[in-house]
ROSE-4610 file (N, C-alpha, C; in Angstrom, 1 decimal, always signed):
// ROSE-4610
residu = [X/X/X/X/X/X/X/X/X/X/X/X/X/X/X/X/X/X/X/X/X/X/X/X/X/X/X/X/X/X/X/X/X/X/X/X/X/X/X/X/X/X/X/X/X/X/X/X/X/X/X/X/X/X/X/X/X/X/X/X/X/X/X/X/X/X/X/X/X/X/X/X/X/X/X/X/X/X/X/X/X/X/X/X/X/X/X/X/X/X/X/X/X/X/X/X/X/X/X/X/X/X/X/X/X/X/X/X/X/X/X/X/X/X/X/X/X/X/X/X/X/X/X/X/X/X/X/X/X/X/X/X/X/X/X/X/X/X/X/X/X/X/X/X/X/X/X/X/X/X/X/X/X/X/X/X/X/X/X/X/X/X/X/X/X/X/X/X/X/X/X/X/X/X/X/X/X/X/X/X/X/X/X/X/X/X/X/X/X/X/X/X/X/X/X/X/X/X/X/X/X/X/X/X/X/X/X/X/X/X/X/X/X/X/X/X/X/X/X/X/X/X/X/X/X/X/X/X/X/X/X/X/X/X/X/X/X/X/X/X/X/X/X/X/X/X/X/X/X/X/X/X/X/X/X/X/X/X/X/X/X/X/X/X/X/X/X/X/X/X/X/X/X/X/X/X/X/X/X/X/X/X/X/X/X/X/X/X/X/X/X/X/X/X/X/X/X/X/X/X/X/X/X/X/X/X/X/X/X/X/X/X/X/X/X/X/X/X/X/X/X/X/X/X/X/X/X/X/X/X/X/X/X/X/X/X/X/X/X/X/X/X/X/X/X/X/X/X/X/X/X/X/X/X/X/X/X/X/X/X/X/X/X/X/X/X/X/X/X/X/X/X/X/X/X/X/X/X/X/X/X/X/X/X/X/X/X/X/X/X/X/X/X/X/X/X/X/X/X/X/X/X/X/X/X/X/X/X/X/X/X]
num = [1/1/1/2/2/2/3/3/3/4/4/4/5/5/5/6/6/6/7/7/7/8/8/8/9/9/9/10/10/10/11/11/11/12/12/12/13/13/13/14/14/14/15/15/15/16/16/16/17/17/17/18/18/18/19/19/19/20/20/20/21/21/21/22/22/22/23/23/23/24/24/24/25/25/25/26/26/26/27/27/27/28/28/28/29/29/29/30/30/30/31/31/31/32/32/32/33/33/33/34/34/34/35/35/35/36/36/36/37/37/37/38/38/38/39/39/39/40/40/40/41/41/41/42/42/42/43/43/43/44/44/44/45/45/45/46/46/46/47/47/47/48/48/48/49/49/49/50/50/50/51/51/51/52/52/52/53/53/53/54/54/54/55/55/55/56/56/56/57/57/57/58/58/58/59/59/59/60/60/60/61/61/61/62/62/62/63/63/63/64/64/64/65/65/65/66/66/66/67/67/67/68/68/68/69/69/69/70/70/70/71/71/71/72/72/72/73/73/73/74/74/74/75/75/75/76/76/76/77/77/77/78/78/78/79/79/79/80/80/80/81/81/81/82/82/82/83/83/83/84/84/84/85/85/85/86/86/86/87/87/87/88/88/88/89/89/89/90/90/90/91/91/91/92/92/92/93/93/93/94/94/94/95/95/95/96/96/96/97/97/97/98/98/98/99/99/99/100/100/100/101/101/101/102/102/102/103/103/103/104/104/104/105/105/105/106/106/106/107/107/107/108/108/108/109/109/109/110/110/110/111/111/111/112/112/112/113/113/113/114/114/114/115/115/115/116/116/116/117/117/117/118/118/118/119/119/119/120/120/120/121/121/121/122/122/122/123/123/123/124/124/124/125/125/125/126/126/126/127/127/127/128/128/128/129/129/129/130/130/130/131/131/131/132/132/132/133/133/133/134/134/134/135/135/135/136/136/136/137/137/137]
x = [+1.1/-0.3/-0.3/+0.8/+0.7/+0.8/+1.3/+1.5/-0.2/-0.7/-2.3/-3.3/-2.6/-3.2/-2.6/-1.6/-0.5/-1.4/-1.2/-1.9/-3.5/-4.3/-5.5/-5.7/-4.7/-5.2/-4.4/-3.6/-2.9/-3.8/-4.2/-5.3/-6.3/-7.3/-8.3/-9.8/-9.2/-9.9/-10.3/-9.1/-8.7/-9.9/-9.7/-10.4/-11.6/-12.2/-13.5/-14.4/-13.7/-14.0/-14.4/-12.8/-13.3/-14.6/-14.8/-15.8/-16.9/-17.3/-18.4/-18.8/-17.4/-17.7/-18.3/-18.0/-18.2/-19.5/-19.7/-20.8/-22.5/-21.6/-22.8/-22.9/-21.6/-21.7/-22.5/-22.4/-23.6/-24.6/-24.8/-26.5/-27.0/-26.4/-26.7/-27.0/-26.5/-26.2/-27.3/-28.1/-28.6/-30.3/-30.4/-31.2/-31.7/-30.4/-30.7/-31.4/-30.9/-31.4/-32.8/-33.9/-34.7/-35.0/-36.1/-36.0/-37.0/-36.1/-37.0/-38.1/-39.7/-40.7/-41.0/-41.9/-42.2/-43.5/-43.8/-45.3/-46.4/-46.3/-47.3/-47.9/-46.5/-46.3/-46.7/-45.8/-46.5/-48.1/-48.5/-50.3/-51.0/-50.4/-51.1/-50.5/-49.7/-49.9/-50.6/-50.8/-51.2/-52.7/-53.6/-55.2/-55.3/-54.0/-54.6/-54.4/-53.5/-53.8/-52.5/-51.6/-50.4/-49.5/-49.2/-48.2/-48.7/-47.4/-48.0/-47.0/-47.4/-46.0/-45.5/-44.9/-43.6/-42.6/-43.1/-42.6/-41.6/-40.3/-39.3/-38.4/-38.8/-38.8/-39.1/-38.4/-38.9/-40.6/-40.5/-42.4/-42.9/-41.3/-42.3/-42.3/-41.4/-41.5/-42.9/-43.1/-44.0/-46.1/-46.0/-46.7/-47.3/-46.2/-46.0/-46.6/-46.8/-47.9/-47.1/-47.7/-47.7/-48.6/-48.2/-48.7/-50.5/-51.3/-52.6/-52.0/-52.2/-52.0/-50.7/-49.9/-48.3/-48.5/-47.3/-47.2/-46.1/-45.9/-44.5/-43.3/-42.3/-41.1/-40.2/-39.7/-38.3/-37.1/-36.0/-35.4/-34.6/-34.2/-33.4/-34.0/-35.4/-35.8/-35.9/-35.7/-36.0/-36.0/-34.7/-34.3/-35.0/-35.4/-36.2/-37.6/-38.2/-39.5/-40.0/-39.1/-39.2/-40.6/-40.1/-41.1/-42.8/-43.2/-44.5/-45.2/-44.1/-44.7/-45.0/-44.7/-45.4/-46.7/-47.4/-48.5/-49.0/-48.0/-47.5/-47.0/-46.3/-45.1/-45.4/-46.8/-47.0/-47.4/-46.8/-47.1/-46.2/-46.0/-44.1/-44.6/-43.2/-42.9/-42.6/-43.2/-42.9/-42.5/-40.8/-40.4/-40.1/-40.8/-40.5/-39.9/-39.3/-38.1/-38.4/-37.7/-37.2/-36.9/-35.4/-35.1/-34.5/-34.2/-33.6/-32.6/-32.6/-31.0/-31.2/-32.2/-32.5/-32.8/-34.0/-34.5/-34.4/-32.6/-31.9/-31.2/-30.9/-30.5/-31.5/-32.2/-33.7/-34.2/-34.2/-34.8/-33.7/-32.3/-31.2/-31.8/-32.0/-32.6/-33.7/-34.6/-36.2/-35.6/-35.0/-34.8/-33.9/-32.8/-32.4/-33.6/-34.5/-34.8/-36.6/-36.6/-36.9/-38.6/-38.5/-39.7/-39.2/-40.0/-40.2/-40.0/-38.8/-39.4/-38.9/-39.5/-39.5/-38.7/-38.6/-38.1/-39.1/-39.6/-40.0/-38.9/-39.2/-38.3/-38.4/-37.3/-37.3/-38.0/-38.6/-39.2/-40.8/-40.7/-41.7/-41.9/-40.5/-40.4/-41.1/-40.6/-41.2/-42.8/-43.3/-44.3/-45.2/-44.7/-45.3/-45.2/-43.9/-43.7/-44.8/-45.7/-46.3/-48.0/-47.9/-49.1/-50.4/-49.5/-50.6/-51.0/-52.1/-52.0/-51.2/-51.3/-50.7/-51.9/-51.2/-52.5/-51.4/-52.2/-51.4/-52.0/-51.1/-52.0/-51.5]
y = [-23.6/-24.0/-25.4/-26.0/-26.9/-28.0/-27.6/-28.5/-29.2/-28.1/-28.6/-29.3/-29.3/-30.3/-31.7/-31.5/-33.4/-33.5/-33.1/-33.1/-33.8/-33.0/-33.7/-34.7/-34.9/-36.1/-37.2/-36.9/-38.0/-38.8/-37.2/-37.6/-37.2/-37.9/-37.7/-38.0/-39.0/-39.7/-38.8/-38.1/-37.2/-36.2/-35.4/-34.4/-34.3/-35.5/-35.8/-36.0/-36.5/-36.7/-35.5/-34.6/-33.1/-32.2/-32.3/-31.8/-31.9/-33.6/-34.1/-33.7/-33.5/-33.3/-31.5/-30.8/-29.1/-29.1/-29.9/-29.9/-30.3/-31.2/-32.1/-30.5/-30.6/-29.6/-28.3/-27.6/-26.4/-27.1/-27.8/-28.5/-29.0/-29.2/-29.2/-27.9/-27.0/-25.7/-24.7/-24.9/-24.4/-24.8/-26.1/-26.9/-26.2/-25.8/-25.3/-24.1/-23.5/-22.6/-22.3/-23.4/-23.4/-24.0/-24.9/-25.4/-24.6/-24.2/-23.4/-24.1/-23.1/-23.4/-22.6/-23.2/-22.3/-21.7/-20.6/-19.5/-20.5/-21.7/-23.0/-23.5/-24.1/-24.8/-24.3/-22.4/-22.1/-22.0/-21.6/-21.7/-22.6/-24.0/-25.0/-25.0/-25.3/-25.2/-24.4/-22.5/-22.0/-22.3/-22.6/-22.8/-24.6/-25.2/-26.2/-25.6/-24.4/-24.1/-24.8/-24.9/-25.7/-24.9/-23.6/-22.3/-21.2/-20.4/-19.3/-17.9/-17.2/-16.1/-15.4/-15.5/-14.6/-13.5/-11.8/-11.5/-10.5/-10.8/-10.2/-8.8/-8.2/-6.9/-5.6/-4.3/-3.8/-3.3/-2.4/-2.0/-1.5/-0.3/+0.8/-0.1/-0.8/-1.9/-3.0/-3.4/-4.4/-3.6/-2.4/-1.7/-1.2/-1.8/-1.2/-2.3/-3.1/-4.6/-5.9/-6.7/-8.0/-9.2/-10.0/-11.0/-11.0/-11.5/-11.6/-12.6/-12.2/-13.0/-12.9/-12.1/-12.2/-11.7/-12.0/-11.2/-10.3/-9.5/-8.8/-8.8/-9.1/-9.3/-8.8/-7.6/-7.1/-8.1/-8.1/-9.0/-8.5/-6.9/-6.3/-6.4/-7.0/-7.0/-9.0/-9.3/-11.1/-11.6/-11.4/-11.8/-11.5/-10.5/-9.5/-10.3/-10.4/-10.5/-11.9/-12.7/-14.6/-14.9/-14.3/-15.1/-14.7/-13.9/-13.4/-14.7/-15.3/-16.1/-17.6/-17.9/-18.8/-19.4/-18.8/-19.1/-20.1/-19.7/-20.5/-21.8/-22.3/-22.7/-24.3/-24.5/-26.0/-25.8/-24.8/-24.6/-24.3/-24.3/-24.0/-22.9/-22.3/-20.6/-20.1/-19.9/-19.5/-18.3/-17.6/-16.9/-15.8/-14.5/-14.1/-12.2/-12.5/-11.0/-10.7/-10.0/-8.7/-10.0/-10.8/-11.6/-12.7/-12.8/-13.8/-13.8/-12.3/-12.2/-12.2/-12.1/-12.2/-13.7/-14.1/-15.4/-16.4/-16.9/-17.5/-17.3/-16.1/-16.0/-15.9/-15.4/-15.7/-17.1/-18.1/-18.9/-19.7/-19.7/-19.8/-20.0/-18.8/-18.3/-18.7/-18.9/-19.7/-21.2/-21.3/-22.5/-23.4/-22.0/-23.0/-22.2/-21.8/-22.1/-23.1/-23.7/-24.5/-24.8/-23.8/-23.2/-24.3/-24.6/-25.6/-24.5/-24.3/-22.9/-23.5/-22.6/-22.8/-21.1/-20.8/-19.7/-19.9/-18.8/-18.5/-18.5/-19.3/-19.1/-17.4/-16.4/-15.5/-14.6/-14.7/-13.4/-13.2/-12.0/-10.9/-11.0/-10.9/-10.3/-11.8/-12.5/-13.9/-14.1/-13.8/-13.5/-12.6/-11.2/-10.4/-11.0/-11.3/-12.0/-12.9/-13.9/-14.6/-14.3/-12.6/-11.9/-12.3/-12.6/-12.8/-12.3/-12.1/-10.6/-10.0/-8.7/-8.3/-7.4/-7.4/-6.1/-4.8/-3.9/-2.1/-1.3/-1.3/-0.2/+1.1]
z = [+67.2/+66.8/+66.3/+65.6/+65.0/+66.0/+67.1/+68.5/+69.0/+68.7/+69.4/+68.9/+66.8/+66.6/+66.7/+66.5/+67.0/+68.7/+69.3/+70.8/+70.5/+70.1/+69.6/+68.8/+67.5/+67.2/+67.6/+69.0/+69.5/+70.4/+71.0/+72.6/+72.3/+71.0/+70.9/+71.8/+72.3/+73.6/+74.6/+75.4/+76.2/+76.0/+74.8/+74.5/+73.8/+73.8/+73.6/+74.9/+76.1/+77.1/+78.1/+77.6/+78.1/+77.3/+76.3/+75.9/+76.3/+76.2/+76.7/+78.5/+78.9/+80.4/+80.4/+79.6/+79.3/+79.1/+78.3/+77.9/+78.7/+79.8/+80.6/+81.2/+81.9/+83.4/+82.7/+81.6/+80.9/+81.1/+80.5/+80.9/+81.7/+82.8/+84.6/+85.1/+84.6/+85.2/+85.0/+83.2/+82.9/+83.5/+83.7/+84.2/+85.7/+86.7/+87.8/+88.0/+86.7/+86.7/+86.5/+86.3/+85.8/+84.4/+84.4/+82.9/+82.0/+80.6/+79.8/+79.2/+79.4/+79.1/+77.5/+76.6/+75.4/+76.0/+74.9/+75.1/+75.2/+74.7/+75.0/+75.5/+76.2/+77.3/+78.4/+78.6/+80.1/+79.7/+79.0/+78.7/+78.8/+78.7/+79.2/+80.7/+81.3/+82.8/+83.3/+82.9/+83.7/+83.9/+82.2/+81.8/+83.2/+83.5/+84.5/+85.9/+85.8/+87.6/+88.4/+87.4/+88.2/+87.9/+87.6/+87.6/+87.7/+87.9/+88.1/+87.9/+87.1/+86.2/+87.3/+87.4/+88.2/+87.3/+87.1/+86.2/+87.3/+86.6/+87.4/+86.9/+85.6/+85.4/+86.5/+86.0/+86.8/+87.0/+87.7/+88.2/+87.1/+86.0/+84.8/+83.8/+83.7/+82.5/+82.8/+84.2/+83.8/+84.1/+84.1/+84.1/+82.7/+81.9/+80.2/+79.3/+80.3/+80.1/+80.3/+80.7/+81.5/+81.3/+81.4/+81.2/+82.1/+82.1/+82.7/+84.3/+85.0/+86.6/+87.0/+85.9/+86.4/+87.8/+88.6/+89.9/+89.5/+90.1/+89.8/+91.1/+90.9/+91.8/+91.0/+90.9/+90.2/+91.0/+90.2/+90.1/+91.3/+91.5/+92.5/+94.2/+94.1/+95.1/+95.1/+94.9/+95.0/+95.9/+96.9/+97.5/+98.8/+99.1/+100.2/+99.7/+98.9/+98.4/+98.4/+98.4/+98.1/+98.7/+100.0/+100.9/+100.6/+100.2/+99.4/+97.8/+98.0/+96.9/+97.4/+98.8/+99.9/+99.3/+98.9/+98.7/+97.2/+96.4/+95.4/+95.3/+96.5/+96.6/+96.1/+95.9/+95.3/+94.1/+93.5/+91.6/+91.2/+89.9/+89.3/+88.9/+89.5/+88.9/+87.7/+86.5/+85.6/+85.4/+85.9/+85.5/+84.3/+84.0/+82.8/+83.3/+82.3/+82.8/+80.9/+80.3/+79.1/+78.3/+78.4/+76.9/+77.5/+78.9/+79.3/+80.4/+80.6/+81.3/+82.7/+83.0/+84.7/+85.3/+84.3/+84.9/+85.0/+84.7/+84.8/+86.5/+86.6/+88.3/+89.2/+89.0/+89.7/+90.4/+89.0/+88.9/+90.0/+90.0/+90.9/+92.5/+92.3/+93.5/+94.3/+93.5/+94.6/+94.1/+93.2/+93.8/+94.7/+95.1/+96.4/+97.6/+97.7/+98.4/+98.5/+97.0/+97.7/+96.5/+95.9/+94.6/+93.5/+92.8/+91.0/+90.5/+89.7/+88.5/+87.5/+86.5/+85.0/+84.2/+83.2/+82.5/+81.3/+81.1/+79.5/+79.1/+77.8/+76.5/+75.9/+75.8/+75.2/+76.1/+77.1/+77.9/+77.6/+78.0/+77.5/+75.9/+75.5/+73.5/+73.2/+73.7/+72.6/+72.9/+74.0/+74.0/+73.1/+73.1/+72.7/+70.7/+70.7/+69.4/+68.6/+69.8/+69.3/+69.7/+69.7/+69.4/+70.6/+71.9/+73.0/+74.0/+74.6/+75.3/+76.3/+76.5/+77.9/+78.4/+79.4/+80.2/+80.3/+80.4/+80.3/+81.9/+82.6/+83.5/+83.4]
C-alpha cells in the first residue's frame, strides 16, 4: 500500500492526467446520453412548443399519472416504437422514466438515431416533488 503512495507522489503528473482523462470521458458519455434538463427548464421549452415529453415507463405506471402531453413509449418497446415519434423529430425529446435509470439508455438510443433529447432531472419523483401536475386515467 505504501508502494502507491511513493508512485503518486512521484508521478503525480501521470495521475492527474489520468483522472482528468476519467473524468472528461464520464462527461462525454453522460452528455450522449442526453443532456439533463430541470422541472423548469423542460417547462419553458415545452410552454414554447420546441419539446416534447417522451415518458418511457411502463403503460400501469404511466397510467398512474403523467405528465400533460407526455407520449408514452415504455422503454422495453423503444426500439420497435422509435419510428412513431417521426413526427417530433424537429423538437427535443424530453425523456422522463421513474428516477433516472432508463432515460439515460433511451436517450442513447434516439439519439443515434438521429432525435435532440434531453432527460429530466430526477424523473417523474422530482417532478411530482415539485408539486406539478399529472394527469390520472
Amino acid at each position: 500500500m505504501n508502494d502507491i503512495f511513493t508512485f503518486v507522489g512521484e508521478q503525480w503528473l501521470l495521475v492527474g492526467v489520468l483522472i482528468a482523462l476519467v473524468y472528461l470521458y464520464a462527461w462525454r458519455e453522460r452528455l450522449k446520453n442526453g443532456q439533463p434538463v430541470t422541472t423548469s427548464e423542460a417547462t419553458v421549452l415545452i410552454n414554447a412548443g420546441t419539446a416534447q415529453f417522451v415518458d418511457v415507463r411502463d403503460a400501469s405506471e404511466f397510467k398512474a399519472g403523467h405528465i400533460t402531453g407526455a407520449l408514452n413509449i415504455p422503454f422495453s418497446k423503444l426500439a420497435e416504437q422509435a419510428d412513431s415519434l417521426e413526427e417530433h423529430r424537429e423538437k427535443t425529446l424530453i425523456l422522463v422514466d421513474k428516477m433516472g435509470q432508463h432515460a439515460g439508455s433511451a436517450g442513447r438510443q434516439l439519439g443515434a438515431k438521429g432525435y435532440k433529447v434531453c432527460r429530466l432531472s430526477g424523473g417523474i419523483s422530482e417532478w411530482q416533488n415539485q408539486n406539478l401536475p399529472l394527469i390520472k386515467k
